[in-house]
N, C-alpha and C positions, 0 to 999 in steps of 0.2 A: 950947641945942639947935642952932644955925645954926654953932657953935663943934662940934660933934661928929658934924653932918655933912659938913663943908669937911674932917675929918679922913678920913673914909669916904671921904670923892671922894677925895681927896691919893693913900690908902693905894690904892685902887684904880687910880689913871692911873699909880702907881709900878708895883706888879703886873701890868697892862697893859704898858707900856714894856718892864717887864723879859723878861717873854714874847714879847715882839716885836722886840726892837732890842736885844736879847746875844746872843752867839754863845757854842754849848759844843762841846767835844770828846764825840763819843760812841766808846766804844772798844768794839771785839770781836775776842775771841779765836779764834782757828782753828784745830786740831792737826790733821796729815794727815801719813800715809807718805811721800807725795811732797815734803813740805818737808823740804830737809834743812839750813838753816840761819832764820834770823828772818827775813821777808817784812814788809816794812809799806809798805801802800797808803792815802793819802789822797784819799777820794769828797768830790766836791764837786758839789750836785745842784739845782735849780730854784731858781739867784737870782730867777730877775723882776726884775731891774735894776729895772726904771722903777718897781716898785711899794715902793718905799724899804726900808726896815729894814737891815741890815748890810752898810758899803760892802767893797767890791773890796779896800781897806788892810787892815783889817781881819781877812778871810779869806785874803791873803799873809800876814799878819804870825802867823797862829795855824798854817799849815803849815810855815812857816817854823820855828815853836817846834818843833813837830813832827817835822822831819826827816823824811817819808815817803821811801822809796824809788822811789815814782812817783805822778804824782796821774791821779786818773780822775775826768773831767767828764760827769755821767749827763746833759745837754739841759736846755732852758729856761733858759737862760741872760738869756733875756732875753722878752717877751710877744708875740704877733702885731701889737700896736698902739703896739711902743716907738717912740719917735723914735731915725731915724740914728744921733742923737749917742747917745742911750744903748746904741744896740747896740755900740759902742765899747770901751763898759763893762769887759764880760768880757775884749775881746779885749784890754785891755791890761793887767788880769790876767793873762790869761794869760802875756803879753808877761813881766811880772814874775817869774812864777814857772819860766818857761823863762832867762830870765837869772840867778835863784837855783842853776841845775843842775837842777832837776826833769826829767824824762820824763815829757812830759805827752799821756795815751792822752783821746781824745772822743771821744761819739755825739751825734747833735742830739736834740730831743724832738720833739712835735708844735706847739711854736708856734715853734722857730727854725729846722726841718727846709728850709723853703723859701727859707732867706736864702744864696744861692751866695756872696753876698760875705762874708759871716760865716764860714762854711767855709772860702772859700779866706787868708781872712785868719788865721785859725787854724793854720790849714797851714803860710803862710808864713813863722808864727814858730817850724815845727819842731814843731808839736803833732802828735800823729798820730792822722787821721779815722778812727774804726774802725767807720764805718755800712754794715754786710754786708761788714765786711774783715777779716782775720783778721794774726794776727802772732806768733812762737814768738823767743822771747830770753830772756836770764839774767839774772835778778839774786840778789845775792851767791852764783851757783853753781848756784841754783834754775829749772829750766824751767817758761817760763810760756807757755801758750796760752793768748792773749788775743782773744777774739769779740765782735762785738758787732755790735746791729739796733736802730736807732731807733723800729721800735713801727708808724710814720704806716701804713706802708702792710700790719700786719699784720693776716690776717683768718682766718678758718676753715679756709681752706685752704692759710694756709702752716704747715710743719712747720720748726722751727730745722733740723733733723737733714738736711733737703733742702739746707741751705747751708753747715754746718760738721760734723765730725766731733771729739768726746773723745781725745788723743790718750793711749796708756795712758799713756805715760813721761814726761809732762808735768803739771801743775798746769792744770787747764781753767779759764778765765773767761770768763764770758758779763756782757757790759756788753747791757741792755735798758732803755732809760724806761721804757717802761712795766708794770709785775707782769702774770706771768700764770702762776702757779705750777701750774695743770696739764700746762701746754705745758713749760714748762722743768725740770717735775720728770721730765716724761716725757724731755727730752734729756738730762738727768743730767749737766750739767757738776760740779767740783767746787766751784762757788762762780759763783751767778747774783748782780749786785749791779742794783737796779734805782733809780729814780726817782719821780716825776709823783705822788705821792699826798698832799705835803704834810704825812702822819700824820695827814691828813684835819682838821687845823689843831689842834681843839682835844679835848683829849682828858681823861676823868674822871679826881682822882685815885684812889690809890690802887691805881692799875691794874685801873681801873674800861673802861678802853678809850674809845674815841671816843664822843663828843656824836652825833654823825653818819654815817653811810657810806652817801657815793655812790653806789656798787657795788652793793652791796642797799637803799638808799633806806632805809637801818631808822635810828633813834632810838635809841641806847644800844644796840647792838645787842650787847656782849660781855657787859653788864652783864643783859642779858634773857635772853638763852643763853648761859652760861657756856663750854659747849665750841663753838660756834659759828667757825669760823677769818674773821676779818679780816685781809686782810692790807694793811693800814695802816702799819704802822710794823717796823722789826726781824728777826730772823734767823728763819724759818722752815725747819726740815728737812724734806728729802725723804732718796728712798734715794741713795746714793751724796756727797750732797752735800748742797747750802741754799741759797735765795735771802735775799738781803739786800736791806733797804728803806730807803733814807733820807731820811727827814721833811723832807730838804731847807732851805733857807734862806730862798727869799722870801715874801711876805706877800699874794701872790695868791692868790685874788682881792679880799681884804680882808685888814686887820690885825689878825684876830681868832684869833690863835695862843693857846693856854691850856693849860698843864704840857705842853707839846709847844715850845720853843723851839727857834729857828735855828741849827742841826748842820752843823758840818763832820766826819766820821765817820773812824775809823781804824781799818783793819783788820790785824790782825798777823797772820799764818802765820806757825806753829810745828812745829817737827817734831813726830810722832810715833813711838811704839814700838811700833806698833800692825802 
């Protein structure tokens, strides 16, 4: 007996572990008129630094495998109660991935939003701060309008559409931490990529959907209403376009991630003939 449950613990802290301390690629596809050749962006979204699971080596060494054409960092990088040295962290990530050749686009979230020296150190290695700033450039030939708004100080009455504008003959991108898919299906970019939700950590399988949601306080809430929208995890359409969600990387507020592991996400725009 004591021989067959020491195996049950094992098989469980391995299960555990791997849920919380692997990193995967998750990939999505995108076909749009306005791509007219392959687009590939790597999001990289709520390390939590201080709160362990997959270091900074690690997530260079898998974009790197990757080859993205630019990486996008959605905020959280690090927690409101890291230490100095760990806010360090990202930034010399970053450091890394700007000396690979990256272009590397960022927004902060709501717990790194207030750290100036974190920004401007960001900056200084060439990344570019895109919180309420806009930017229009090519890659492989393709026009991108790239947006983006850190979330802190959104509230009822701000409208996206008051600070950026869709431009027609460009590929729109809205970089936001935080979801908020009726605001941003109403601005109708071609591609909202967001943050902050974790995938709500742990989630049933089967695509059974989350243990839990903040959002609506509910307990299995996909699995209790089927058509119910959670928007936890993944590509949600609206008209014109989609926001995308990435489950992100760190382990805040706990290590208790479950068939939801730590994602560095690739997104590919593809032409269409549409």
């Amino acid at each position: 007996m004591f021989h067959t449950i020491l195996k049950i613990i094992l098989v469980l802290l391995v299960v555990w572990w791997f849920n919380n301390f692997t990193l995967k690629v998750v990939d999505l596809e995108l076909k749009s008129p306005k791509i007219t050749a392959d687009v590939k962006l790597a999001v990289i979204s709520d390390l939590h630094v201080d709160c362990g699971g997959v270091s900074c080596d690690s997530i260079v060494d898998t974009v790197v495998e990757e080859n993205p054409d630019a990486v996008l960092i959605l905020g959280d990088m690090f927690s409101s109660l890291s230490t100095k040295e760990s806010r360090k962290e990202p930034v010399e990530m970053t450091k890394n991935l700007v000396e690979q050749g990256f272009a590397v686009y960022f927004i902060t979230g709501d717990h790194d939003c207030d750290d100036k020296d974190y920004v401007e150190s960001m900056k200084s290695l060439g990344a570019h701060c895109m919180n309420y700033a806009e930017e229009t450039f090519g890659i492989n030939g393709v026009k991108i309008h790239l947006m983006g708004i850190d979330n802190v100080y959104y509230s009822d009455t701000f409208s996206v559409s008051n600070a950026f504008v869709n431009y027609p003959d460009s590929y729109n991108i809205l970089l936001a931490h935080i979801p908020n898919y009726d605001s941003f299906a109403q601005f109708g970019a071609d591609l909202t990529i967001c943050g902050d939700t974790h995938g709500n950590m742990a989630q049933l399988p089967f695509g059974g959907g989350s243990f839990y949601d903040p959002a609506t306080h509910m307990w299995m809430p996909q699995l209790r209403f089927p058509d119910m929208k959670i928007y936890d995890k993944g590509y949600f359409e609206y008209d014109g376009g989609g926001m995308f969600i990435s489950a992100g990387i760190g382990l805040s507020p706990l290590p208790v991630r479950f068939n939801n592991r730590p994602e560095v996400d690739m997104i590919e725009l593809k032409p269409s003939q549409e």
